[in-house]
Residue frames as qw, qx, qy, qz and C-alpha x, y, z in Angstrom:
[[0.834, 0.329, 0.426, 0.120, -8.46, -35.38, 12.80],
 [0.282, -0.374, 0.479, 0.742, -6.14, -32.88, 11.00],
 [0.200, 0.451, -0.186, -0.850, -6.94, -32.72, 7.43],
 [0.686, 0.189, 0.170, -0.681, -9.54, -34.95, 7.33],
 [0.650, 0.239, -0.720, -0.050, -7.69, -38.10, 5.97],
 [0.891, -0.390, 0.136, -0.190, -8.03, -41.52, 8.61],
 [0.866, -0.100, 0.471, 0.133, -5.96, -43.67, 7.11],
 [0.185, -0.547, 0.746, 0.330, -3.06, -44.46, 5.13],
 [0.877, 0.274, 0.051, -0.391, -4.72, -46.22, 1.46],
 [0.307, -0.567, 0.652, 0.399, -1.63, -48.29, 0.08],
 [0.462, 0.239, -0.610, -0.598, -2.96, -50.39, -2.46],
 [0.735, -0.119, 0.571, -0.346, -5.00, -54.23, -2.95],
 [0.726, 0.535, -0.355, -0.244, -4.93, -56.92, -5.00],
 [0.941, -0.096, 0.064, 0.319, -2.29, -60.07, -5.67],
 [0.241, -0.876, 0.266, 0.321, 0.97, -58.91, -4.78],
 [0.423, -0.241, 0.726, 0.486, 2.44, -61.25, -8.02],
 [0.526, 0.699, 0.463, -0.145, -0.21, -59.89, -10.37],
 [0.566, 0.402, 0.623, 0.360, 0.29, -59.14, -14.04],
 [0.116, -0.738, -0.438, -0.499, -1.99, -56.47, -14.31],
 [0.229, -0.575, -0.390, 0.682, -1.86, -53.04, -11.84],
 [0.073, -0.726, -0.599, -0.329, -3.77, -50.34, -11.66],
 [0.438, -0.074, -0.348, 0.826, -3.13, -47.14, -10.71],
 [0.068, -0.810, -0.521, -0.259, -5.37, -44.46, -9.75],
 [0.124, 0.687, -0.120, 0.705, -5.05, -40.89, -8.21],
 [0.187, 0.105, -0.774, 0.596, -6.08, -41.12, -4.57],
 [0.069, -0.428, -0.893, 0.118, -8.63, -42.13, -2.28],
 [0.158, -0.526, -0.246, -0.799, -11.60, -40.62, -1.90],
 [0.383, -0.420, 0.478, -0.669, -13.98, -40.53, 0.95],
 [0.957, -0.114, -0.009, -0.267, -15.42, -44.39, 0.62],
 [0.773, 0.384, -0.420, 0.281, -11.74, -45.11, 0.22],
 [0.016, 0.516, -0.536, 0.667, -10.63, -43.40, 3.32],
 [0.727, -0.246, -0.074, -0.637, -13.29, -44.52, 5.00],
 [0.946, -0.138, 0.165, -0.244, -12.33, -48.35, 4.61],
 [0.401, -0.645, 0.626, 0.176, -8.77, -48.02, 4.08],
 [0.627, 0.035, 0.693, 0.354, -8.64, -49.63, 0.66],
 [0.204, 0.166, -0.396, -0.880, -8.68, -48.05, -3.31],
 [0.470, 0.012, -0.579, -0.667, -11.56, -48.04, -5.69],
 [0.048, -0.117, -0.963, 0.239, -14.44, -48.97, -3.39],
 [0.295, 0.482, 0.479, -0.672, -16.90, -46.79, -4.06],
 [0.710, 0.662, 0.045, -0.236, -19.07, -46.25, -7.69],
 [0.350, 0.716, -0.561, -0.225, -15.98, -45.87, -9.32],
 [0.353, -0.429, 0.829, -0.062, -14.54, -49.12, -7.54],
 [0.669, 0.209, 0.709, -0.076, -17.24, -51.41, -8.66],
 [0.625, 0.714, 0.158, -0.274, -17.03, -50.05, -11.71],
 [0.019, -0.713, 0.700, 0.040, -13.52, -50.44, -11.90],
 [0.594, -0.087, 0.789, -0.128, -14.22, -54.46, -10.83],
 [0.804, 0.455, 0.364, -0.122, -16.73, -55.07, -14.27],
 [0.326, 0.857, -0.309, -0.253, -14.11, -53.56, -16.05],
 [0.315, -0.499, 0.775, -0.227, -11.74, -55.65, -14.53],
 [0.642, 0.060, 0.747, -0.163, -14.11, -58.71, -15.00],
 [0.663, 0.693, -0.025, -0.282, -14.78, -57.56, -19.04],
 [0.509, 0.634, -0.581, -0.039, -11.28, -59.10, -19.78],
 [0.922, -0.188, -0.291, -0.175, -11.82, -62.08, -17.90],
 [0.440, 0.211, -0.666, 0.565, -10.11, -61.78, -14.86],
 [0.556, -0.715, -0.389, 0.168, -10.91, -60.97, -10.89],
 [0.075, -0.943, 0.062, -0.319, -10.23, -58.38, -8.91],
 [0.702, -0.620, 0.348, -0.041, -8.47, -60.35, -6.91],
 [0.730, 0.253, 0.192, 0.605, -5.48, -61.30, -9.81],
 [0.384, 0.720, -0.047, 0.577, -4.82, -57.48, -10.15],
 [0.415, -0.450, -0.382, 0.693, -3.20, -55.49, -7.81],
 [0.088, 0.860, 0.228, 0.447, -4.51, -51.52, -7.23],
 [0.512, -0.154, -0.100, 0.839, -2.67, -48.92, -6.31],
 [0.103, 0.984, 0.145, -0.007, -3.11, -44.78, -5.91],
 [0.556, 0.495, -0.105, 0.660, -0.59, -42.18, -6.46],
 [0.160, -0.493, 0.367, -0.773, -1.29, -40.30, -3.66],
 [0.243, 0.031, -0.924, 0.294, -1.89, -42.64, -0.27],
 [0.082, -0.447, -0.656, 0.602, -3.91, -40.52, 1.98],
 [0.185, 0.647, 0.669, 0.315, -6.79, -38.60, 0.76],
 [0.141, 0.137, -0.082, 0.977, -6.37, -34.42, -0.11],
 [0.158, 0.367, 0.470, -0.787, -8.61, -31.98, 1.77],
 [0.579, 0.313, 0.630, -0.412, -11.76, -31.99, -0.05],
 [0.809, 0.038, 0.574, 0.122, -11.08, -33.87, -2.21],
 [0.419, 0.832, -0.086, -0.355, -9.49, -31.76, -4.38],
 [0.848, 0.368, -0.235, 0.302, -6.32, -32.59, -6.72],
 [0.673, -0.700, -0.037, 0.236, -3.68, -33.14, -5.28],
 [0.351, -0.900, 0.149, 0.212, -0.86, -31.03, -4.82],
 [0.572, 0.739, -0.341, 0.105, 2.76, -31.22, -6.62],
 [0.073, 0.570, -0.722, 0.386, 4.20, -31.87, -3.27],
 [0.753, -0.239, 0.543, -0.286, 2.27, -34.29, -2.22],
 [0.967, 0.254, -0.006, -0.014, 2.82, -36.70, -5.18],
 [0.387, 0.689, -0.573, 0.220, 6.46, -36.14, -4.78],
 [0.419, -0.459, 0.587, -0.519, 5.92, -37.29, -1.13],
 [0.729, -0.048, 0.561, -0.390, 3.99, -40.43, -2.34],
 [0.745, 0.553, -0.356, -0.111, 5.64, -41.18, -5.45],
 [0.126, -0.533, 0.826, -0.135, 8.41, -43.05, -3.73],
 [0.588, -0.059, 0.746, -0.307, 6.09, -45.61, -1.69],
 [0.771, 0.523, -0.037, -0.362, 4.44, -46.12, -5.98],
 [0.522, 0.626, -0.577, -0.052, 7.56, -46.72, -7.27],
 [0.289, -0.386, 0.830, -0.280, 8.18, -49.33, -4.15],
 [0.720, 0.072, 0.504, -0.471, 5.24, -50.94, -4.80],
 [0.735, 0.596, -0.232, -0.225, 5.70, -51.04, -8.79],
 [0.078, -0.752, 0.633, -0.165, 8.82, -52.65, -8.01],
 [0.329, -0.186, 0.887, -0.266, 8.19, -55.43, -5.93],
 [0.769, 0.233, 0.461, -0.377, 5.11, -56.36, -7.89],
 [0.408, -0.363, 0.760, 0.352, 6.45, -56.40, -11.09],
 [0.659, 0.607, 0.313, -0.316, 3.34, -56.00, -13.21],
 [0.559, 0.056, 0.596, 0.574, 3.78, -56.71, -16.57],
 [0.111, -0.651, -0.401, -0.635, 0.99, -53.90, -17.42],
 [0.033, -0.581, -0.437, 0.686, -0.08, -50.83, -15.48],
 [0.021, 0.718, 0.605, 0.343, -2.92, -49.12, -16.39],
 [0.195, -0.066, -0.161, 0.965, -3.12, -45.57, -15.64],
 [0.050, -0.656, -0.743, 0.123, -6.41, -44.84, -14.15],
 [0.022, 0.952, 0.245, -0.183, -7.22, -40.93, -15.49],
 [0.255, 0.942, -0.097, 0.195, -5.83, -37.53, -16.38],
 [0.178, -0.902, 0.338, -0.200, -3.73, -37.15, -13.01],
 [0.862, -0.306, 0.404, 0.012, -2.15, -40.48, -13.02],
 [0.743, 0.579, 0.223, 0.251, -1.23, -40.70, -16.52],
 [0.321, 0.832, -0.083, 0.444, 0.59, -37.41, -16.49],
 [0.393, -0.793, 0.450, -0.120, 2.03, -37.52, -13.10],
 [0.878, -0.165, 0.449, -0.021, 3.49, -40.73, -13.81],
 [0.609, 0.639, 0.345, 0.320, 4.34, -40.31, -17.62],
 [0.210, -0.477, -0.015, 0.853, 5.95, -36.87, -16.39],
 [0.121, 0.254, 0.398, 0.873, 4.17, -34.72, -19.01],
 [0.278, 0.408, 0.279, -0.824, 0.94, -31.93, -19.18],
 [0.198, 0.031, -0.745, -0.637, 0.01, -33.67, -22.40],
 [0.803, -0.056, 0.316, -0.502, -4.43, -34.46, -21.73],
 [0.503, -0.095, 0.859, -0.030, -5.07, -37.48, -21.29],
 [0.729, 0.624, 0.175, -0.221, -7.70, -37.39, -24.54],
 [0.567, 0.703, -0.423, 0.070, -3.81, -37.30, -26.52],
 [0.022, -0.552, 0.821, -0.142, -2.03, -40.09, -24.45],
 [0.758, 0.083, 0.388, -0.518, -4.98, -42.16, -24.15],
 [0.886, 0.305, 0.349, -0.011, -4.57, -45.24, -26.59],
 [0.478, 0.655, -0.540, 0.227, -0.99, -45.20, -27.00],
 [0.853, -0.507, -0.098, 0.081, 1.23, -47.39, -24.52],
 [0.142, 0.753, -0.548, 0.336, 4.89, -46.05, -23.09],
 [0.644, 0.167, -0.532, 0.524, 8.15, -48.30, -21.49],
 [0.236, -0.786, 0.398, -0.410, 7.81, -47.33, -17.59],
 [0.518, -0.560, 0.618, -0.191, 10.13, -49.27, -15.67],
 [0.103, -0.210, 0.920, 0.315, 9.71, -52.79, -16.84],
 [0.364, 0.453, 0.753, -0.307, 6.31, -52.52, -17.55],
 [0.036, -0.305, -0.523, -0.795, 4.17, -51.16, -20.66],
 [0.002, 0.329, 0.510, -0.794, 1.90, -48.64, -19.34],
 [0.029, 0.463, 0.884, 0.059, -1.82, -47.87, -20.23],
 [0.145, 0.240, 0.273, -0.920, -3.39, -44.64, -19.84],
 [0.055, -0.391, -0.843, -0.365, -6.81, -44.60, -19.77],
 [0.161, -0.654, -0.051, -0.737, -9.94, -42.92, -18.25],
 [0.025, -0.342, 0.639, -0.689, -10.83, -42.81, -14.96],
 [0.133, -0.501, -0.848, -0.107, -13.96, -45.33, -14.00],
 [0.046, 0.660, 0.471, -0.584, -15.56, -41.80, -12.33],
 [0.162, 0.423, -0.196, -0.870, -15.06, -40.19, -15.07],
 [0.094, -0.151, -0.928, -0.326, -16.82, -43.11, -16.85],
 [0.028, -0.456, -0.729, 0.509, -19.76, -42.41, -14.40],
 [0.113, 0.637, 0.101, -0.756, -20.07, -38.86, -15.74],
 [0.145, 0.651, -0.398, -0.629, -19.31, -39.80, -19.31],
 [0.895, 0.056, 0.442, -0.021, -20.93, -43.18, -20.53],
 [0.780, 0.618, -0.097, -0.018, -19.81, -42.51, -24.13],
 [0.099, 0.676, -0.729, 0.053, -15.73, -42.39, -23.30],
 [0.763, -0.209, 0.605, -0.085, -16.34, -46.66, -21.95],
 [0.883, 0.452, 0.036, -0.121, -16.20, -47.58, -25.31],
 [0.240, 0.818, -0.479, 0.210, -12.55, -46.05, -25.40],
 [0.350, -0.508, 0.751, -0.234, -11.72, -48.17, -22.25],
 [0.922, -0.008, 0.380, -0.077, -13.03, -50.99, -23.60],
 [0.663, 0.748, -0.034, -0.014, -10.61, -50.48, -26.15],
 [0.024, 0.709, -0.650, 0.272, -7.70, -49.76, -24.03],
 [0.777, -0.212, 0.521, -0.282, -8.70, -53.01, -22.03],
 [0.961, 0.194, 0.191, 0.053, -8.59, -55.50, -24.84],
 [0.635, 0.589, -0.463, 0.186, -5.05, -54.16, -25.70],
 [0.264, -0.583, 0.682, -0.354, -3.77, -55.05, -21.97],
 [0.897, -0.105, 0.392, -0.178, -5.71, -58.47, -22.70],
 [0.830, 0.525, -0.184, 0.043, -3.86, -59.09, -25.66],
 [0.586, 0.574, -0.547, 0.165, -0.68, -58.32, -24.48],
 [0.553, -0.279, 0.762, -0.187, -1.00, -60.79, -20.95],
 [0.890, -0.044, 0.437, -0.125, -2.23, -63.22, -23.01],
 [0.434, -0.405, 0.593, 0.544, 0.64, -62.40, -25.69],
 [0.603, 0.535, 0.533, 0.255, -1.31, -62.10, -28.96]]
């Protein structure tokens, strides 16, 4: 098995969706079943998801890194260079009008900067043709009930600005 990765995660979701979601990279229920954000985090990722009246199945999700690092540690400098391409393919063709940045290492690998995420966090930045999000991570939500309040914050500005108010 090499270094313990199965499968190749690329992303789910509607491929003409609005709304994307990026996250860092799979874990072991992800690897597992060959799709993001399926385990705790995932479903927790979904109510979010459903708290601004929508479906999982209108957004599209995406990692930054495809294939899942050796336990599960962060990943590497070269590997997101390696898998930052296939992102930017994806961001592309979908065309979101919002992406959400799903944590610390998304936010900043994506955002190029070392700035924490606690100081990029509720602000929104011009990437490509999209207005990006940074927010926490739903695991880190797990660990941290009090920081949801924040995302529920970041959420209603991504509802406002699909539904243009």
């Amino acid at each position: 098995m090499g270094l313990g990765r199965q499968q190749i995660v690329f992303g789910v979701g509607n491929p003409n969706a609005d709304l994307m979601f990026v996250g860092e990279a799979p874990g072991a229920d992800e690897d597992i079943k060959g799709e993001p954000f399926v385990g705790r985090a995932g479903q927790l990722l979904t109510k979010i998801i459903e708290a601004i009246d929508m479906r999982r199945e209108d957004v599209y999700i995406a990692n930054l890194i495809k294939c899942r690092p050796p336990q599960n540690r962060n990943p590497e400098p070269d590997e997101v260079e390696q898998c930052e391409p296939f992102l930017l393919r994806q961001i592309d063709m979908i065309k979101p009008k919002v992406i959400v940045a799903l944590g610390k290492f998304a936010a900043q690998a994506l955002l190029r900067t070392t700035e924490p995420i606690t100081k990029i966090r509720g602000r929104e930045f011009t990437y490509r043709d999209a207005i990006l999000i940074p927010t926490y991570h739903p695991a880190y939500l797990l660990r941290t009930p009090s920081a949801k309040r924040d995302v529920w914050e970041d959420m209603k500005r991504v509802r406002a600005i699909l539904t243009g108010e």
